[in-house]
Structure formats: C-alpha cells, structure tokens
C-alpha positions in Angstrom: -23.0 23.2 20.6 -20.0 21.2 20.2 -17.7 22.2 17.4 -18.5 18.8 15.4 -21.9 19.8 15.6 -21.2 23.0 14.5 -19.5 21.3 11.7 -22.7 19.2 10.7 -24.9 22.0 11.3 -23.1 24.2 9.0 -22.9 21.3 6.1 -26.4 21.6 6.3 -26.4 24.8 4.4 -23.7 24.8 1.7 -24.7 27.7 -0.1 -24.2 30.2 3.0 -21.1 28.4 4.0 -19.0 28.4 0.7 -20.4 32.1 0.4 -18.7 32.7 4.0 -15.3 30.8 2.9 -15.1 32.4 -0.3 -15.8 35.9 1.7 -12.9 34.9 4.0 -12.6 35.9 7.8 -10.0 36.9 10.3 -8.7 33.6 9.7 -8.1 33.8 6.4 -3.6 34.0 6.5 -1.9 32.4 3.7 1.4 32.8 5.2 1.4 29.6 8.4 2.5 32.0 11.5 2.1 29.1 13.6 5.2 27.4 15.3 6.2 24.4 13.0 5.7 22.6 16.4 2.2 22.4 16.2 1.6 21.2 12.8 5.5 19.5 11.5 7.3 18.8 15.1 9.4 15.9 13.1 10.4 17.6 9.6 11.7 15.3 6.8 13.5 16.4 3.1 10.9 17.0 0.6 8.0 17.6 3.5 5.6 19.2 1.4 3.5 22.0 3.4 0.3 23.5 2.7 -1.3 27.0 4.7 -4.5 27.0 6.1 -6.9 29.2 8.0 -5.7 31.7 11.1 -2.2 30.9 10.4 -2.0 27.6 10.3 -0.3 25.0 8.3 -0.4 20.9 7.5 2.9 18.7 6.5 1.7 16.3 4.0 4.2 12.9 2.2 4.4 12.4 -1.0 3.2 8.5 -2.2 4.2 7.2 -5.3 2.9 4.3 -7.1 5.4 3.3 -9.5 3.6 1.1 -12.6 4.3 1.1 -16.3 3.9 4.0 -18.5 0.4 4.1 -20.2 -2.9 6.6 -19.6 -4.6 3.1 -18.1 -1.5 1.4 -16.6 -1.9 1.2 -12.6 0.0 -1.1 -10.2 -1.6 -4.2 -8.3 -1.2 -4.6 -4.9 -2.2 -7.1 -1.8 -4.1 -5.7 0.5 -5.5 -7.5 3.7 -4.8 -10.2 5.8 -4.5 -14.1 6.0 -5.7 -14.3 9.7 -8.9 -17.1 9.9 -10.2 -14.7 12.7 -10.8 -11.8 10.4 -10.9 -14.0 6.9 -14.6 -12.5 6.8 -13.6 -8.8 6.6 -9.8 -8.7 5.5 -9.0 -11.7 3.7 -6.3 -10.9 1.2 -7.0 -9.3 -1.5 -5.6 -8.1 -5.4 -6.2 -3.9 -5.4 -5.3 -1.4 -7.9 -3.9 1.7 -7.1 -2.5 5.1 -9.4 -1.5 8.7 -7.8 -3.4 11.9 -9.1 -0.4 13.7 -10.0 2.2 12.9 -12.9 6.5 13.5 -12.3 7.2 13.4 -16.2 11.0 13.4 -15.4 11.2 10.4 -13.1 8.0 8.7 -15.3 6.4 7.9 -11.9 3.0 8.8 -10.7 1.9 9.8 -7.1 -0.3 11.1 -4.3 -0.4 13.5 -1.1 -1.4 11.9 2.1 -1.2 14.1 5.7 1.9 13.1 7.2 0.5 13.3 10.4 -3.0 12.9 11.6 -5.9 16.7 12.0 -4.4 17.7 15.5 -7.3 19.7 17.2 -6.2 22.9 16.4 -6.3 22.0 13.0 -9.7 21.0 12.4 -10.4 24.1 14.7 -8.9 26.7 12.5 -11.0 25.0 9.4 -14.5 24.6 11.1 -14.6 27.4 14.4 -15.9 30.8 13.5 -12.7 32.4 15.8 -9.5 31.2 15.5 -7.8 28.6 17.7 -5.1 29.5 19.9 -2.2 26.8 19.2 -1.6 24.5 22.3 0.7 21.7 23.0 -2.8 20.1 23.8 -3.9 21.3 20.2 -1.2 18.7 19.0 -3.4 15.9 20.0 -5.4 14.7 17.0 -8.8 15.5 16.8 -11.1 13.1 18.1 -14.9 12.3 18.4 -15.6 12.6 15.1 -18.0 11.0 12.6 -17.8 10.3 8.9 -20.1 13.6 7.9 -17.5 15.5 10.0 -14.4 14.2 8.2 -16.3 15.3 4.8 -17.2 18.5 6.0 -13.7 19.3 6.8 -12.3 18.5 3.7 -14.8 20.2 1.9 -13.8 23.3 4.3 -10.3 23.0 4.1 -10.4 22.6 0.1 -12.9 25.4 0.0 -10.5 27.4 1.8 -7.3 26.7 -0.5 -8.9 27.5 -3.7 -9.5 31.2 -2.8 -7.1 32.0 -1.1 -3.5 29.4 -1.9 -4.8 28.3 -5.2 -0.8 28.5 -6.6 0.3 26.3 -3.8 -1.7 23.2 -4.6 -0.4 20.2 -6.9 -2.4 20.3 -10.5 -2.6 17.7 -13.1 -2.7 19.5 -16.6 -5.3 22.9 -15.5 -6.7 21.2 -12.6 -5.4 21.6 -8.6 -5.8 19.5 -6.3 -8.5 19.4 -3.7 -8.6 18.0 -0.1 -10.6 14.3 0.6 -10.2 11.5 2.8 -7.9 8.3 1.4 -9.6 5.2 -0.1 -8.9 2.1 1.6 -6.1 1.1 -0.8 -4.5 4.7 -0.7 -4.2 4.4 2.7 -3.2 0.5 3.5 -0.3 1.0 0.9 0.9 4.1 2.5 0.6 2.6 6.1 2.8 -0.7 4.8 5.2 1.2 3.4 4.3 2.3 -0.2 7.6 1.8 -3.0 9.8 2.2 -0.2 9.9 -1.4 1.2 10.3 -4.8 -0.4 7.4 -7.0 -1.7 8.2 -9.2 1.0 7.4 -6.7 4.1 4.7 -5.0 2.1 2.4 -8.0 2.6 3.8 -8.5 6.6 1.2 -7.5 9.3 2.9 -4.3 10.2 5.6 -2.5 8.1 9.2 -2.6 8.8 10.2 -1.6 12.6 14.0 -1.6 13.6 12.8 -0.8 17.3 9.7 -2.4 19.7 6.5 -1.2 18.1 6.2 1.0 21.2 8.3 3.0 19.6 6.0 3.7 16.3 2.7 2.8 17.8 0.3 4.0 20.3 -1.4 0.8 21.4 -3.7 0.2 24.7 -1.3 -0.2 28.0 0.5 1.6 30.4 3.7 0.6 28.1 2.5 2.7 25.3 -0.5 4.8 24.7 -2.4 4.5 28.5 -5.8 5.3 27.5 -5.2 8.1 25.7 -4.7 9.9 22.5 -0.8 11.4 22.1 0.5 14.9 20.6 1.3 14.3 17.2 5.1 13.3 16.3 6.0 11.7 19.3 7.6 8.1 18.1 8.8 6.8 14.7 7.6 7.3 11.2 6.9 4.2 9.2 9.3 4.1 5.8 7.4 6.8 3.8 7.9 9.2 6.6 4.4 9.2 8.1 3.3 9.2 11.8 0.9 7.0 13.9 -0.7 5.6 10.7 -1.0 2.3 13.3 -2.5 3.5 16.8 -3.6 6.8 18.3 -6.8 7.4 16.4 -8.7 5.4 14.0 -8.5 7.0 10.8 -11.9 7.6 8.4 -12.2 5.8 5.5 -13.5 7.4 2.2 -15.5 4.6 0.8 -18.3 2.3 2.3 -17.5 -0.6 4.0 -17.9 -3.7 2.3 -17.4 -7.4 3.6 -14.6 -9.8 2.0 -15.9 -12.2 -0.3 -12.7 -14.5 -0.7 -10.5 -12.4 -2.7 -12.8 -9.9 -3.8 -14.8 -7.2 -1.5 -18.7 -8.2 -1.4 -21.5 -6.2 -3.1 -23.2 -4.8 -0.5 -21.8 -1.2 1.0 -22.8 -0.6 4.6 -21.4 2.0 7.1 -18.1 3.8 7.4 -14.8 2.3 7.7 -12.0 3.3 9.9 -8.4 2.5 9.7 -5.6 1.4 11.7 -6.7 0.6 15.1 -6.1 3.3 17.9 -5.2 3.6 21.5 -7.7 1.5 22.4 -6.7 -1.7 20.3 -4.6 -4.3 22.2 -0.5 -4.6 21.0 -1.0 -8.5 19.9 -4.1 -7.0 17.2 -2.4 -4.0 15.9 -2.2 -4.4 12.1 -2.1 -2.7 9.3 -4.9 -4.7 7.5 -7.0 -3.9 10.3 -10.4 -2.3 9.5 -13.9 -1.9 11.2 -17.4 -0.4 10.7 -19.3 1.7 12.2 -22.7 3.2 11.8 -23.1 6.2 10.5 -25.8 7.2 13.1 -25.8 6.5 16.8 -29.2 4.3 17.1 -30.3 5.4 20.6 -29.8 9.3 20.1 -30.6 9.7 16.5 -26.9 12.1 15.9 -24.4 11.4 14.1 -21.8 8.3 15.6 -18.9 10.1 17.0 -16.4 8.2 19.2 -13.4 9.6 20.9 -11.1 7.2 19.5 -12.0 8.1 15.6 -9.9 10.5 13.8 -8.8 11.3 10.2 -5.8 11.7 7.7 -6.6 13.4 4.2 -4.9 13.3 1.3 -4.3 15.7 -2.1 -6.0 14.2 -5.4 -7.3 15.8 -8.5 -9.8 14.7 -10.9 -9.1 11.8 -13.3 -10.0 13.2 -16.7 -8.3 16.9 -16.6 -8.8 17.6 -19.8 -10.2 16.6 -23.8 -6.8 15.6 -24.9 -6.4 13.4 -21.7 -9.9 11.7 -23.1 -8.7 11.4 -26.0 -5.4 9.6 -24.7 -8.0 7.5 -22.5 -10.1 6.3 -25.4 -6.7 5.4 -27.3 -5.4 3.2 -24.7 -8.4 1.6 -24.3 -8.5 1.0 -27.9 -5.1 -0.5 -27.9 -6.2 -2.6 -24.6 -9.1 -4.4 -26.5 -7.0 -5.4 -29.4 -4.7 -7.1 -27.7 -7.2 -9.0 -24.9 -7.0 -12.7 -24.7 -9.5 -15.1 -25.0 -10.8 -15.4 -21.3 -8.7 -18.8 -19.6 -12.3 -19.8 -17.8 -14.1 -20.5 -21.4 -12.6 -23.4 -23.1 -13.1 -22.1 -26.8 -12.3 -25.6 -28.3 -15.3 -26.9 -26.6 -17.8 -24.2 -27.7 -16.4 -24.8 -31.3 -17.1 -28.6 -30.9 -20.8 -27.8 -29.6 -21.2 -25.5 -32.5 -20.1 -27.6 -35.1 -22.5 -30.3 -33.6 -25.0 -28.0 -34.3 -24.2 -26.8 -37.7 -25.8 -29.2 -40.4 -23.8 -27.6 -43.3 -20.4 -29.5 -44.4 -19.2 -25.8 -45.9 -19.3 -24.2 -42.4 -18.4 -27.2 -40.7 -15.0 -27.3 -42.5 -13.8 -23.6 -41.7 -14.9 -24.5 -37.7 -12.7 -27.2 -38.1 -9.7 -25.1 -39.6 -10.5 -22.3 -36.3 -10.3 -25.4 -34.1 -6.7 -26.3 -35.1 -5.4 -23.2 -35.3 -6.8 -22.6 -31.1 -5.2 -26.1 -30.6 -1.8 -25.1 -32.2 -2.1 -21.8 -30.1 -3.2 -23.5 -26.9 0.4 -25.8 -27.2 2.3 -22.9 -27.9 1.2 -20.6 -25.0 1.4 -24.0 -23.3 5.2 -24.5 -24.6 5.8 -20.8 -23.2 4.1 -21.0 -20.1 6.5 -24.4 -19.5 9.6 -22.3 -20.6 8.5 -19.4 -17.9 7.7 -21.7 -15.3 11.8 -23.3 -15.8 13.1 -19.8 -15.9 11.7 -18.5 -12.2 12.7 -22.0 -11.3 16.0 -21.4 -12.2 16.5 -17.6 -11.3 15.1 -18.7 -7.7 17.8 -21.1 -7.3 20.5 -19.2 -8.5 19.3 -16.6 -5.9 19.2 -19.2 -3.0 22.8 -19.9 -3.7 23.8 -16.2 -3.8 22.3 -15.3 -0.3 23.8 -18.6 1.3 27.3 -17.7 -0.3 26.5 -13.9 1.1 25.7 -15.6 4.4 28.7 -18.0 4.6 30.9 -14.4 3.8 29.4 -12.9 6.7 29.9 -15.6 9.3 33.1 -16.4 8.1 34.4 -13.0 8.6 32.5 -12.5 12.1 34.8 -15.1 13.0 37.8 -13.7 11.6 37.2 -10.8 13.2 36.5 -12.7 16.8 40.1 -14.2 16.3 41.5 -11.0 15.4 40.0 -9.5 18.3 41.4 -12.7 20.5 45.0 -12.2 19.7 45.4 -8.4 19.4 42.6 -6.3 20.4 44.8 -3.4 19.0 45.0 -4.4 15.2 42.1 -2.2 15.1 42.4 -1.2 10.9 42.2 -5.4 10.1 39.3 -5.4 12.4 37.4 -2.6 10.8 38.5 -3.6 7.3 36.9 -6.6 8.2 34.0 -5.2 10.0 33.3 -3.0 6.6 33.2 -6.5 4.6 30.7 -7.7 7.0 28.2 -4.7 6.2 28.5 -5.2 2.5 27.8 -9.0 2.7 24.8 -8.2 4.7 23.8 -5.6 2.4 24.1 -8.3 -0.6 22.5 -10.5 1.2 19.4 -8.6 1.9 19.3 -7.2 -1.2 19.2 -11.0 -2.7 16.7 -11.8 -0.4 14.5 -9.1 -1.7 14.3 -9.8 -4.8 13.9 -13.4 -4.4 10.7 -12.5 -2.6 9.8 -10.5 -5.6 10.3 -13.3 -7.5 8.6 -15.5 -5.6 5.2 -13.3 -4.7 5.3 -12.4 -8.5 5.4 -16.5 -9.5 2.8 -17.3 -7.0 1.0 -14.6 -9.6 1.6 -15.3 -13.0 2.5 -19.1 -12.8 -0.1 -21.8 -11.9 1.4 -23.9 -9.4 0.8 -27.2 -11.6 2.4 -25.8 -14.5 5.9 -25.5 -11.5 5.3 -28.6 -10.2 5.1 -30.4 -13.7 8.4 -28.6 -15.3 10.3 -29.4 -12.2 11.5 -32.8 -12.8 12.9 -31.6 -16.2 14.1 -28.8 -15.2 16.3 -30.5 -12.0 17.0 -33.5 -14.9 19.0 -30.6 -16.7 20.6 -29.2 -13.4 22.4 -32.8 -12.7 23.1 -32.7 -16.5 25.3 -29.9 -16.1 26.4 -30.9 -12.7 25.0 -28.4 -10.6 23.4 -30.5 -8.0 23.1 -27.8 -5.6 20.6 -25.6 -7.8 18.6 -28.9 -8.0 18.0 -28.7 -4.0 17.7 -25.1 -4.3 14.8 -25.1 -7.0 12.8 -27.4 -5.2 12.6 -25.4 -2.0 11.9 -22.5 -4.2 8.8 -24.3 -5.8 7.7 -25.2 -2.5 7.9 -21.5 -0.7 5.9 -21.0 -3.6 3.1 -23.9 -3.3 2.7 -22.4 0.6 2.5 -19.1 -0.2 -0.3 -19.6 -2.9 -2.2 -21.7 -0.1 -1.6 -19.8 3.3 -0.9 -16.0 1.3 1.4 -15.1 4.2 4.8 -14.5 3.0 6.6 -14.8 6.4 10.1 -13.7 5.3 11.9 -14.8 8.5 10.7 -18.5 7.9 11.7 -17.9 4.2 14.8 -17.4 4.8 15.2 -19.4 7.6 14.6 -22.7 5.1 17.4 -21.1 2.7 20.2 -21.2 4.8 19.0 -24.3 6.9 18.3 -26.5 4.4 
C-alpha cells in the first residue's frame, strides 16, 4: 500500500491512531536532528521552527493582518481577479481576514503559515510507521495527494505536538495552537504579499518580483520547472519570506469550493480547492488568484483523487473563543456594534414612512410620522453635506499627491542628467557624482513612497466614495482650485477622479499605467 493510503486507511480508525500518537514511537524526537537543509535550506530573521517526528523539523512565516483594535475588528481585503476568462470562478472579491494569535505590544494580530511547502520526508516522518531517512530527494514536496490526506496529516502532525512540544506552540490566552490547512483568504493574502506590499501590488496578478518570474516560480517549460516538481528553496521568496507559494505544487485548500457570484462566492460548496497553479501551469496563467476544483473521489476507481501535481502548505491557528472573558469581550463589542449600525443605504426610510402614513387613518400618529420624516430628511442632507465634503478632500489629497511624485520625478531626471554631464567633463570628480547619485535614490524612494499612498488613496476612494458623489463635487471643487490659482491641482484632480471611475469599472489597479498617466499628462 502506498503511504497516502496508509494515511487514509489509518484516518479510518481514529481511536487506535491518536492512542498510537499519544503512546509515541521511535520517532517521537523533540529536539530536530535533521540537517536544516532538508526542512529551512533558505533561513530568514524571525523564521519560526517547530520539531516533529524522527527528528525532524518545519520553518513556518509569521502573517500579520494589521486592522483596528476591537474583539470584532478584522481587515478587508480583495481577493481574486478581473480576468473575463475566469470572471466565473475568481471575479474580484471583498474578504475578511484576522490572525489567531494577538502581539499586545505592537497591537497587531497574526497567523503561522509553512514557509515552504510538506517536502516528502516530511509528510513521511508524520504518517510512515519507520522513520524516513532525509534525502536531497526528500526535499521535493510531497505530491499525489488528496484532500482526506492533507487532513489526515494535520490532524497527525497536531496530534503529535500536543504530547510531545506542547510549550513550543503559539497560544492565545490557555489555548495552543494546532496544525490545519489555510482558508482561501489566508492563503491568497500571504501569496500577494500580506502587510508587506502596497495596496497597489496587493491587488496585481502576481506579487512584487525584482527578477524574471523564473526566478520565484516553477512554471511548465524547459526555462523553468521541466515537468517536474523542485527541492524546496531553490528560487526567491515572495515579500513575506515564503517559497513557491506560485508553481511547484498546487496547494490544498481548507474550505469547499464555491463558484463566483459577482462579488460574492455562490451558495453551493462542491469539491476541493487547490491553490497556486504548479509545474504544470503555463508562465502566461500563473497567478495568484488562481484556483481550481477537483473531486474529492476519482470516478472510475472509486479512491480518493490524488494527482502528482497536488501538494499542501499548513498553517498555525487556535480556536476563536479561548476563553469566558473573551466571550464576554465578544458579546460587548457586539453590543457596542449594534448601537451604532446605520439604517441600511438600500431601504429608503422616507418612503416606508410615506407608505405608512398613507396607511394610518389617525391625524395623532400621522403628525409624529411626520416629525420622524423631517428629522431622516435633515439627516439625509447632512450625511449628504459630509459625504460632498469627503468626496472634495480625496479629491484634493490625490492632487496634491500627483504633484509631489511629478516634482520627485523631475528631481530624479534632472539630476541623472547632472550626473551624465558630470560624468562627460570629468569622469574623476567621483564624490559630486556620488553625492549626486545618493540624491537620485532618495528622490526615487519619495517618489515611490508617494505613489503608494496615492494608490491607497485611490483603492480606498473607489471604496467608501460613490463615484457620482466625485463626479458631482468636482466642478466645485476645481472652481476653488482656479480661485486660489492653483491650476495645476485642477488637472491633477480630474485625472485622479478618473483613475478612480476605471478602477471601480475594470477593478484592476494596473500601477504602471497609473503612473504612467501622472507624469505624462
């Protein structure tokens, strides 16, 4: 029998198989004697490493998911794509995500994901009754598996650490963490970069790459993967430190997959869900959005789907309510939350208060609807009034910031060409030219740093702002920029409102043609 199906055989019998893990066996070290090779060949500051059976050990990255303070407070991200090919199954949608674990002196929240993906000796040393040798072929990740098998080894594996590295796991309050697979949004924000890239690349098709994707990605072709899966480590890690979260496997999904339903994932929950394309999927398709189902069972044989190019990751998490006084914190918060809960926008309350009073044959309870009915109209103008006043201000604060990276740009080209001259007349004045050369990299640092927040601003606008509500408080707003003579911020609001009208129809913030249009126009 294969050693996936003596995974699935054994998950078939709980009872005798927590009673063999909680016995322990030859493999039972808590101290990795394994070469850090085999399961951390690329280490990074603040790798964070767990033991596991016969020796072994498993590098995992810490995620946070910074949000604001508050027992229900979470952070909403984009996940998904804008491609019409694929609208049906990754169209781009709002997500919520918040780590397990609390850091209550940097106030931030966060998770554990595998920095690399189960290598073979890995899932070995967790399901085989011997131990596994450790191999440079061992490296490889391990393959052929199906969603039952990805369970079972978490199950294993988290079995394992309880008895015998309990005091090595995270905890929240009394709790530890245990071993699972990643939801879909924990693992699309960890492959597009997490908190540690800009708005504006988290919601590009692949995360930030300095180098040609060959050199982060195993994709089908002799140029990269060539049919086959790679040792662990090999290339680049994307900005939170982890490896091959595009290419080289497919990587098993916790959750069911479900279809896209505009921008909301449809009802029904079918088969599993795998992540992140592997060596099989072409250069031109690799994505991080990318995601495909499979069935659970193989239809012809009967067995479990397993398929060489399926893998897994897993990640650290711990229960959400830890304790009673963490209820009790819940229950407040949620208390607080329906207090201050708006009237829902898609129910016009003036209207149902007409209706009713048409209804209501009484002059004595027609006059107190009447009073309600100006009071929601004085309200309506006044959120109206602020929604105007927020509308002018990201107008504004987008301008201003399309005139500081143009000025940043100017500075940089200006001095390039200083520096050329320089260079021209005396090739020796070497301390002007790196003076120079030092100004260049700050320019370019402002610049981008500019840049990044205006694509904050404007991802964040295309949010919270209706696009009529821009559109209408444009003309007054640009009336008060050639009031105060600043013609230039009148040209630079207008392209800001417009970057903002395509992104809210085509949701793709290309930031290359973003910034293009800034220092073109």
């Amino acid at each position: 029998m294969s050693a996936a199906g003596r995974a699935i055989a054994a998950a078939a019998a709980p009872a005798a198989l927590a009673a063999a893990i909680v016995a322990g066996s030859a493999c039972a070290q808590t101290v990795p004697t394994w070469d850090a090779a085999n399961f951390n060949p690329k280490p990074l500051a603040n790798d964070f490493i767990l033991p596991m059976p016969c020796g072994g050990a498993m590098a995992f990255r810490r995620v946070e998911t910074p949000a604001r303070e508050g027992p229900l407070e979470d952070r909403q991200i984009a996940l998904g794509s804008d491609d019409p090919e694929t609208a049906y199954n990754e169209y781009v949608r709002a997500d919520f995500i918040v780590g397990s674990f609390a850091d209550p002196r940097r106030r931030v929240r966060y998770y554990y994901i595998g920095k690399y993906e189960v290598t073979r000796d890995q899932y070995a040393a967790v399901t085989e009754a011997t131990c596994p040798e450790p191999t440079p072929a061992g490296r490889r990740p391990a393959a052929g598996l199906g969603w039952y098998d990805a369970v079972n080894f978490a199950f294993r594996y988290s079995a394992w650490l309880m008895q015998h590295a309990r005091d090595r796991l995270p905890r929240e309050g009394d709790q530890p963490a245990f071993v699972r697979l990643p939801t879909e949004p924990e693992w699309e924000f960890a492959a597009r970069g997490g908190a540690a890239v800009s708005d504006g690349d988290f919601r590009q098709r692949i995360f930030p790459m300095r180098d040609p994707m060959a050199r982060y990605v195993w994709f089908q072709g002799a140029q990269s993967a060539g049919g086959e899966t790679h040792p662990i480590g090999m290339l680049q890690p994307n900005p939170l430190g982890l490896f091959d979260m595009l290419g080289n496997v497919s990587e098993i999904a916790l959750e069911p997959y479900r279809l896209s339903r505009g921008e909301r994932l449809h009802g029904q929950a079918g088969g599993f869900v795998v992540r992140g394309g592997d060596y099989l999927t072409p250069q031109a398709r690799v994505r991080s959005a990318m995601r495909i189902e499979y069935p659970h069972f193989n239809v012809e044989t009967g067995q479990p789907l397993r398929l060489a190019q399926i893998g897994m990751r897993i990640v650290l998490a711990t229960s959400v309510t830890t304790s009673l006084e963490q209820t009790t914190q819940f229950r407040q918060a949620w208390d607080r939350l329906a207090q201050s809960r708006r009237i829902d926008p898609r129910a016009d309350a003036i209207q149902l208060i007409d209706a009713l009073a048409e209804r209501v044959g009484s002059a004595e309870l027609r006059e107190p609807l009447a009073l309600i009915k100006q009071s929601l109209i004085v309200d309506r103008f006044a959120r109206d009034q602020a929604d105007g006043r927020a509308a002018k201000s990201s107008i504004g604060f987008g301008a201003i910031l399309i005139r500081a990276i143009r000025d940043f740009d100017r500075r940089v080209s200006a001095t390039a060409a200083l520096v050329s001259a320089v260079t021209a007349l005396d090739p020796n004045a070497t301390r002007l030219i790196d003076s120079q050369r030092t100004q260049i990299e700050a320019a370019e640092a402002n610049r981008r740093d500019a840049f990044n927040v205006y694509v904050a601003l404007l991802l964040q606008t295309a949010e919270d702002i209706p696009q009529e509500t821009l559109a209408a408080e444009l003309p007054t707003w640009t009336a008060e920029q050639v009031g105060a003579h600043l013609q230039d911020l009148r040209r630079f609001g207008t392209i800001f409102v417009n970057q903002t009208a395509r992104y809210r129809r085509d949701r793709n913030p290309d930031t290359g043609q973003l910034l293009r249009e800034i220092l073109q126009q």
